[in-house]
N, C-alpha and C positions, 0 to 999 in steps of 0.2 A: 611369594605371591599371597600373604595373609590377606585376610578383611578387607581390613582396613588401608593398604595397600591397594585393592581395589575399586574402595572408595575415594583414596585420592588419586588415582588414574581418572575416572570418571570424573569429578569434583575438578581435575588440570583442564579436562578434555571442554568442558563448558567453559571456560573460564580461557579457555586458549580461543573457543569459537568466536566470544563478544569481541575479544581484542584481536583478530581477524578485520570482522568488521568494520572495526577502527580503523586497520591498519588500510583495506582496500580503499576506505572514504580520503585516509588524511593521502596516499598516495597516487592520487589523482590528479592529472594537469594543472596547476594552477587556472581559477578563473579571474578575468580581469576585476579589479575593483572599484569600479569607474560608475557614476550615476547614469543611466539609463534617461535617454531625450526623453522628456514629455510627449513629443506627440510623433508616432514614428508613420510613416507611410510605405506602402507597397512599391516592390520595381519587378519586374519580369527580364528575366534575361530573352533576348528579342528569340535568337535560336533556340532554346528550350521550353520557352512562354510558362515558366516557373515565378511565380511570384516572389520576391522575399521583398524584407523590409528595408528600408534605407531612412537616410534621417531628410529626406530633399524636401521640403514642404510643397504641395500638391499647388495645383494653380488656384483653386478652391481659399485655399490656405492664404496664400499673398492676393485676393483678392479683399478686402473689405468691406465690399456688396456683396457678398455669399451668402442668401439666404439660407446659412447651417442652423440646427437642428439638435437637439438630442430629445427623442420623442423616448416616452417610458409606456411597458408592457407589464400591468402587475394581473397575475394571478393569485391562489389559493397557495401554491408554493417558489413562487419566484417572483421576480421584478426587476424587467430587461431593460438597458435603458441602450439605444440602439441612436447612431449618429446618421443623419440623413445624408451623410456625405459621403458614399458608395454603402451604405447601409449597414453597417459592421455591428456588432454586439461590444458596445466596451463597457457594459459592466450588469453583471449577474448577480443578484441580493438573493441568498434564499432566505427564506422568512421562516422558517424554521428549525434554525442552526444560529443563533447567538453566537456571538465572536466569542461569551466570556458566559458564564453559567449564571442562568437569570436575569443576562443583562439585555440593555433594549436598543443595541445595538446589532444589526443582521450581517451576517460574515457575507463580505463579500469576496466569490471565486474571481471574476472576471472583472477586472476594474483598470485604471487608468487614473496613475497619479503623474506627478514632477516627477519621483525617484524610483517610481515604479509602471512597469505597463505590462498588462496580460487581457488580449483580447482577443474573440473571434472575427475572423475577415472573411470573408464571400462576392462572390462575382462572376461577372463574364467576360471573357477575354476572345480572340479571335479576331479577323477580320475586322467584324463587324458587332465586335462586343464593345459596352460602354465604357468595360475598364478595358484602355488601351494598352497596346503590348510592353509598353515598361511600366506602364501602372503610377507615371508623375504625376497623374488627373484621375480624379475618379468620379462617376455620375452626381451628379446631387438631388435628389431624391423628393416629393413633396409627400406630405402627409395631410389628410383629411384632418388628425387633433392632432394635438401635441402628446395626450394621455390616455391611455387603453386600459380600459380595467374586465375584467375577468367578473362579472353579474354574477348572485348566486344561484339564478337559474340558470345559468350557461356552462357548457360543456365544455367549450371551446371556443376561442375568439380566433378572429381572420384580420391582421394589420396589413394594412397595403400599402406600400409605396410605390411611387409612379416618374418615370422618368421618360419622355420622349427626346430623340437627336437631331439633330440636325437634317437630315432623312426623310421624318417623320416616321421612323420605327419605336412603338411603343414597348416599354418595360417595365412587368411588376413584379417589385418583390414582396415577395406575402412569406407574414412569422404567421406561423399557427400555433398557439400556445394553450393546452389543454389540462383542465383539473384536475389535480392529483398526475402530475407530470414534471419532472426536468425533462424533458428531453422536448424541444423544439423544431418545428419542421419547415424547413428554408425555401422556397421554391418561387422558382421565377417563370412566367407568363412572356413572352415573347409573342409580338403580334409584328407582323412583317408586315409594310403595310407599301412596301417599295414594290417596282416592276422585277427585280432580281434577286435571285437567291442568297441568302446570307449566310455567313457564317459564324457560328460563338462556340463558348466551350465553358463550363462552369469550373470553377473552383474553388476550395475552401482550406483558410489558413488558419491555426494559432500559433501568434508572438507572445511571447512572455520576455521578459528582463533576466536576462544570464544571472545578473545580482539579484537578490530579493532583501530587502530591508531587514525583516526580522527571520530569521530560518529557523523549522522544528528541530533540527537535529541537534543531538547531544552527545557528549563522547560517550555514552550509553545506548543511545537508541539512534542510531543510522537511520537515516527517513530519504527515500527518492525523493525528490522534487526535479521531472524532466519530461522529456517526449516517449513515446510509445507506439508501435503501428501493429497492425495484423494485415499478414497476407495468407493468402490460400497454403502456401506452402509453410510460412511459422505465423502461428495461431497467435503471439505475443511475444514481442521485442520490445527490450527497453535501448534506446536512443538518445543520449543522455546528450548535455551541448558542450563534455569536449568529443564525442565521439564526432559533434557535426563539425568543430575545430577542426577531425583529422581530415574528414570527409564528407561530401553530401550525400545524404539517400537518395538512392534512387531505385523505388522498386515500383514493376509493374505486374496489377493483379487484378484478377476480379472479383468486385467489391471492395472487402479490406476495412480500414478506417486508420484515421490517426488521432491520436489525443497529447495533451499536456494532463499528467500526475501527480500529486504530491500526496502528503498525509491524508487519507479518508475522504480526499475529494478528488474530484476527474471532469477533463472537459474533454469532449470528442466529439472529432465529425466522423460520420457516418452516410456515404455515399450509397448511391440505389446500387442494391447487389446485384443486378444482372447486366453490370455495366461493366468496361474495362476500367482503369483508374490508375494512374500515375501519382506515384507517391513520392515527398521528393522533402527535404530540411534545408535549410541556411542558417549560416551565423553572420549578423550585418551587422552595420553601425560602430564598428569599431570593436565587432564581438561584444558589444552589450544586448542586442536581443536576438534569438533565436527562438526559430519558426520550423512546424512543421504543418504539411497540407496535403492536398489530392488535389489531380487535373483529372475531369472528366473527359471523354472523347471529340474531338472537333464536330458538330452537328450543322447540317446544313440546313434551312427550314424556306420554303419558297414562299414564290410572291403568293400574300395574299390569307396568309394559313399560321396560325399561332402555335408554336410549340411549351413545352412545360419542362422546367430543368429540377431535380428535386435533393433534398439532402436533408440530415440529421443534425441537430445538432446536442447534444446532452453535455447539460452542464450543472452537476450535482454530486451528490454523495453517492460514494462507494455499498450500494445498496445491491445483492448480488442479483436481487431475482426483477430489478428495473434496469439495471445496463444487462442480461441477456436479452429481454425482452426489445431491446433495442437493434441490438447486436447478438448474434450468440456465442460469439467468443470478447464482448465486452467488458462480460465480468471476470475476466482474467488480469482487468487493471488491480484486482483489490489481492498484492502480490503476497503469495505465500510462502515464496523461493522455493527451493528443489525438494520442500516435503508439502507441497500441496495436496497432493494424493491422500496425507494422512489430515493436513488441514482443514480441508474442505468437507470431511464426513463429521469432524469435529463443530465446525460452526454448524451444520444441520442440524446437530444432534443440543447447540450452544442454543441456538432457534425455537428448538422446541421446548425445553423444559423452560424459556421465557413467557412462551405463549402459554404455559400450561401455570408460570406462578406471578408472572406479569414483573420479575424485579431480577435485573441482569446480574448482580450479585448473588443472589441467590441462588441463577441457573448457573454459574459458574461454580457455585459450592456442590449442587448437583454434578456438574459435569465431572468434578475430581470425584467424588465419591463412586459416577459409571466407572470413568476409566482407573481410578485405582481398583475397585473391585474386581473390573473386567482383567487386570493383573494380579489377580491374588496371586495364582497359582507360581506365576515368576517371582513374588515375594518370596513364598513359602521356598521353592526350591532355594530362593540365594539365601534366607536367614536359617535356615536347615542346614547350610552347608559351613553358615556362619557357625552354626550351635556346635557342631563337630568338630571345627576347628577349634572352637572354645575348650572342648572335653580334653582334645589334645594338650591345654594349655602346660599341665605339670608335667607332660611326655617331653614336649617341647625345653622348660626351664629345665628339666634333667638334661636333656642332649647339650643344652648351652653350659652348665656346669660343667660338665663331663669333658665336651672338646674346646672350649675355652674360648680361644681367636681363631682357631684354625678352619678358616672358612672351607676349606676342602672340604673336609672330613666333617663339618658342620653339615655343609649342603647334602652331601651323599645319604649320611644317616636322619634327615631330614626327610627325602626325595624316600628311602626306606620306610620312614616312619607312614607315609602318605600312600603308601603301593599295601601296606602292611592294614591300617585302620581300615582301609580302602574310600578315603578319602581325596576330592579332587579339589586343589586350593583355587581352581579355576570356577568353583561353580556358583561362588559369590559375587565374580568380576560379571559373566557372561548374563545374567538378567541384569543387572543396569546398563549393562552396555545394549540392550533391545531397550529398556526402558526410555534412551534417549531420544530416540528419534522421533516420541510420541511429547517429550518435555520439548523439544525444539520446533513441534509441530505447532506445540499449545501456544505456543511464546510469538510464532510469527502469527498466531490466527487470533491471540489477542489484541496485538497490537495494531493489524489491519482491520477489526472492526470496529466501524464509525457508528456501528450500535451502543458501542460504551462510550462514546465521547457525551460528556455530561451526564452522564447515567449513574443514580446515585444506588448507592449500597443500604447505607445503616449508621447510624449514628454521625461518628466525623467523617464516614467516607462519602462525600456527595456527587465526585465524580471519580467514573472507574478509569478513565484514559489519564490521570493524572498523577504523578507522585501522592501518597501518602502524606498530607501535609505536618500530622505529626511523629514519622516515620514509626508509628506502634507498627505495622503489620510488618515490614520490613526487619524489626530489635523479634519478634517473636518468631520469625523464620529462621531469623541466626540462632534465638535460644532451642526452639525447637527440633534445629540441625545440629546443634553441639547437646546436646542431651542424647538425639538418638548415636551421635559418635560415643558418649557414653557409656551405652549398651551392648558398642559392639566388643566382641571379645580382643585384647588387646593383646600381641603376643610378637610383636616385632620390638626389637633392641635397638634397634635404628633409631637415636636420639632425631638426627634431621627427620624422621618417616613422624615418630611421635610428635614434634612441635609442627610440622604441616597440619598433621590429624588436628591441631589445638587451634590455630591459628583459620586453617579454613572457614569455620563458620566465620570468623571475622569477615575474611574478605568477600564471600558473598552477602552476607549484611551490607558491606559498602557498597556492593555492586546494585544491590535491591533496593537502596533508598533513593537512586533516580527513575526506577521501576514504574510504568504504570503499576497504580494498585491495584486493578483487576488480576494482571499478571500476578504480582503478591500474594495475593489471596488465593488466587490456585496454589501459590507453593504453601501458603502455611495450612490448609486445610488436607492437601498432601502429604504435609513430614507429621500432623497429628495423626491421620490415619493412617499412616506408615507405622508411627510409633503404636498405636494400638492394633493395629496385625501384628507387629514384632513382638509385642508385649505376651497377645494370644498363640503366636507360634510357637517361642520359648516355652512357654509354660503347658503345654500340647508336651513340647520333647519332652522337659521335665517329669512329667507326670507318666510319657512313656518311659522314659530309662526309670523313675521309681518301680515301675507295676516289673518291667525287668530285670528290677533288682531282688525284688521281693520273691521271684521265682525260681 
């Protein structure tokens, strides 16, 4: 159990976790690989009054006098452009997130292509709702303009659409879209204007395309892209669309939400919390789109008397302290896996030292300098334990002269030599092995912040969420990793143990150059200041065993 033996324990144990990963993504149901219909519409199963999609064009659709619509909502940070044909959101531009760094193009979350569809859907069903129980028709909606802009004196704009039935029961759906906001607020005006009482029920859906054109992930960086819901009982579930392959959700709770996820951005509805709500997924169309949504309660509203149906919508970046404020278990979409606990004090702490020097590289060279500091003391005991093991080194090459091959009598007088120095070969392994959990912490809390995406450093590094385009930070983390293998005391015979030792920094080198380079740059500002604690520890011992020598 030398050193270095416990450096490549640790150094497997990372290296076993990425290819994990891997192996959990590439072993996943196959999904179909088929293009996704251009224009999908809703169907409600009649007994469940569950909405999902289907590919049947609405009557609106085979109609050629339809007076349709796609009216646009721009604000300060968004620009909704919303279809007047049951009013749905099919496409979200936020204006502040370029598709590409510095370019003048605005990423669009919510959109609607030929080979691609991800939108939000809303309505009301029941009785005597406009979308009717299988949802082949949907209201068609008027607008006062076609285009809503957000004034610089204005806080908030009020869009309304307007739909009367056959009845003459009025229906408005009003977007509220406010400055310095993703998060939009849906709500329908119900004026009953008949002699009897009615009945509706609101509800809110996102379909997105099973397939998506171009996908983040890498056999290096696994990235969710699926569904997600909270209920009173679990705070966050991922729902991913072969889980809706196996089965539909169905859960009911009060409040809750449901969203669609992927890389650093989140769409989610958000129903009024003092309501019951029905939660429920589909996969339609031939398993090309998958939908998750909420049913609010059946509401009855008599003759004569308007009622108000209301709901969230948020459709933006994974920003923690705008999706609680939404939800308070929203900001749970910006996933940190099962070390959140250690994640989540790290990005506050990632927050701060940004706001105190304004340049997210920077506060990342900050943050390794806290937490390796804040680990001296687990440095010092493992390279302390390292230095002893060192001293042992001529003890050690005598006992291997002496008993030769004979591993018995190798071990024993070994196992002697270690009871006798009063030496423990364990107390090199045991602080890296705590050290991990806080390197796997950094690793998910870098990668989930949509703070670094575009976010430049220094020099050639202009964005932190992206590879290192000329992999220098990546070749200095291997050389910096094989220099401190250098230093450590080397005392294993084990030819296979010594070419691991040699050959590791390689393989994390490879592993680092698909690395965001934010991620990078904590490791190579870490294995410098590792090497200079080790450098100061050593030379601490030395200087003790001299002044004990001299005595």
């Amino acid at each position: 159990m030398e050193s270095q033996r416990n450096i490549l324990i640790v150094g497997l144990l990372f290296i076993s976790f990425l290819l994990y990963m891997e192996w959990q993504d590439a072993n996943k149901p196959p999904q179909p690989v088929t293009q996704p219909t251009a224009v999908a519409n809703d169907a409600a199963t009649t007994n469940n009054l569950v909405p999902t999609s289907t590919a049947v064009a609405s009557q609106a659709d085979l109609n050629p006098q339809a007076d349709r619509q796609i009216i646009t909502i721009t604000s300060d940070l968004l620009k909704l452009s919303i279809d007047t044909l049951g009013g749905d959101i099919v496409e979200s531009k936020l204006l502040e997130y370029p598709v590409e760094m510095n370019g003048a193009e605005d990423l669009n979350l919510l959109e609607k292509l030929p080979n691609y569809t991800y939108v939000a859907k809303s309505g009301l069903i029941g009785a005597n709702g406009p979308d009717d129980a299988t949802q082949e028709s949907r209201p068609l909606y008027s607008s006062a303009k076609q285009s809503y802009v957000l004034d610089a004196g204005q806080d908030s704009i009020d869009v309304v659409l307007s739909y009367t039935d056959a009845q003459g029961i009025e229906f408005e759906k009003v977007f509220t879209v406010k400055r310095d906001a993703y998060n939009v607020d849906v709500s329908y005006r119900v004026k009953n204007t008949s002699s009897q009482n009615i009945l509706v029920q609101l509800w809110g859906q996102l379909t997105q395309s099973v397939v998506k054109p171009t996908e983040e992930s890498s056999f290096f960086m696994q990235l969710y892209r699926g569904a997600a819901f909270s209920t009173e009982q679990d705070k966050y579930e991922k729902y991913d669309f072969s889980d809706m392959d196996d089965a539909n959700l169905k859960q009911i709770t009060q409040g809750g939400w449901v969203a669609m996820i992927q890389h650093y951005f989140v769409t989610a509805w958000v129903p009024a919390s003092d309501q019951e709500n029905r939660l429920y997924t589909s996969l339609t169309g031939d398993k090309e789109l998958g939908s998750i949504g909420f049913m609010g309660q059946p509401t009855t509203i008599a003759p004569n008397t308007t009622q108000e149906f209301k709901a969230t919508l948020y459709t933006g970046p994974k920003l923690q302290d705008r999706l609680e404020a939404v939800s308070p278990t929203l900001y749970l979409t910006v996933d940190y896996g099962f070390l959140w606990w250690l994640a989540s004090p790290l990005h506050a702490l990632l927050t701060l030292f940004y706001t105190a020097v304004g340049n997210w590289g920077v506060a990342i060279v900050m943050l390794t300098l806290a937490v390796r500091g804040s680990m001296y003391w687990l440095t010092k005991k493992q390279y302390t334990s390292m230095a002893k093991m060192r001293q042992l080194a001529p003890k050690m090459a005598a006992l291997k002269e002496r008993y030769g091959d004979d591993r018995q009598k190798m071990g024993q007088a070994t196992m002697e030599l270690y009871r006798k120095e009063k030496v423990n070969p364990l107390g090199g392994c045991l602080p890296l092995l705590l050290q991990m959990p806080i390197f796997l912490g950094l690793f998910w809390m870098l990668q989930e912040s949509v703070e670094l995406r575009h976010a430049p450093f220094m020099f050639w590094i202009t964005d932190l969420s992206v590879k290192d385009p000329y992999y220098v930070l990546p070749i200095l983390m291997g050389a910096s990793m094989w220099y401190m293998s250098k230093l450590q005391p080397s005392m294993s015979a084990d030819p296979m143990q010594q070419k691991m030792m040699q050959i590791m920094p390689i393989i994390f080198t490879v592993f680092f150059l698909w690395f965001p380079s934010g991620l990078v740059l904590y490791w190579v500002v870490s294995n410098i200041v590792t090497l200079l604690q080790q450098t100061y520890i050593y030379r601490q011992i030395d200087n003790e065993e001299a002044k004990a020598g001299k005595k």
